[in-house]
N, C-alpha and C positions, 0 to 999 in steps of 0.2 A: 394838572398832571403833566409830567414831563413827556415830549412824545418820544417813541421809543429808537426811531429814527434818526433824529440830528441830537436830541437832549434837549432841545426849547420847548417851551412852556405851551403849550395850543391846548385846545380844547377837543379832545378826541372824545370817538364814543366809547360805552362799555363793550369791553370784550366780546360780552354774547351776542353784541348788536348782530343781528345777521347783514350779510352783504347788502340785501335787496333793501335796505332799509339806508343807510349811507349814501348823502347826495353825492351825486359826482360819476358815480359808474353808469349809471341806467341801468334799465330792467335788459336789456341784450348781455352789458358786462357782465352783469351778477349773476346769469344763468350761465356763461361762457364760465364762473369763476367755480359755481355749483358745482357745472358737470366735468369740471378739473376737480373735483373734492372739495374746494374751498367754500365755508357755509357761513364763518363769523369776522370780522372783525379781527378776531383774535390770530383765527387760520391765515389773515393775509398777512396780517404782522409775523407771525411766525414766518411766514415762505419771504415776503417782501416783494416790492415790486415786480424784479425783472426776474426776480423765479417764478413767478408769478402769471405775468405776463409768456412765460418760456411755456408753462403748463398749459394753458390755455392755445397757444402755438402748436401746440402738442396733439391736441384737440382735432387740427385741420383747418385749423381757423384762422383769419389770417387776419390778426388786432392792428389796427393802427398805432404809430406809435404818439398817439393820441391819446389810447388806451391805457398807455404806459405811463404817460403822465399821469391821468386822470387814477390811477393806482395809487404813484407816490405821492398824488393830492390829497387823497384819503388816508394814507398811514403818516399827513403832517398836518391835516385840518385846512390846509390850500387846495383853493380854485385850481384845475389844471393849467388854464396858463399862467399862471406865477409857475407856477412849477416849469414850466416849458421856458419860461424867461431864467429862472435861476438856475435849474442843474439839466437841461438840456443835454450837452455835452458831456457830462458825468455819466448821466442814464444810459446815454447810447453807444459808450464804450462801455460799460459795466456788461450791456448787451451783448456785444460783437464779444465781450473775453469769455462772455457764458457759453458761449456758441462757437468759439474754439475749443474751449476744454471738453464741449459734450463731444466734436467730433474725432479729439485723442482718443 
């Protein structure tokens, strides 16, 4: 299956996977992802990481950006640090422009 992310080939779970079930978040992320709404698999795909991560921010909670990776590791079938080694930089300006435009 193509991930829905970059478009390469990984091996993701199904849809309904629920969070808590997805290595890579822990039992802390997947309640922080819960009690933002977030219940499957699907719902992070749908949002994507650093809306993701912004909802959970939302929360009062204050996620490493550890977290963040460990998000777009799971919507690519990568370990968080590969992810922290390959789009580091990417992620964390995607962040800071999410976080301008909320405060327009």
């Amino acid at each position: 299956m193509s991930c829905p992310v970059c478009g390469l080939s990984h091996e993701l779970p199904s849809a309904e996977t629920p969070l808590a079930e997805l290595s890579g978040l822990g039992e802390t992320g997947a309640n922080w992802l819960r009690q933002a709404g977030l219940y499957t698999f699907a719902d992070l795909r749908a949002m994507g990481s650093v809306r993701s991560w912004l909802l959970v921010e939302s929360l009062g909670v204050r996620p490493s950006q550890n977290f963040l990776y460990a998000l777009e590791g799971v919507l690519h079938g990568s370990h968080w640090l590969e992810v922290k080694r390959l789009r580091k930089d990417e992620l964390l300006k995607q962040l800071e422009a999410s976080r301008e435009l909320d405060s327009i």
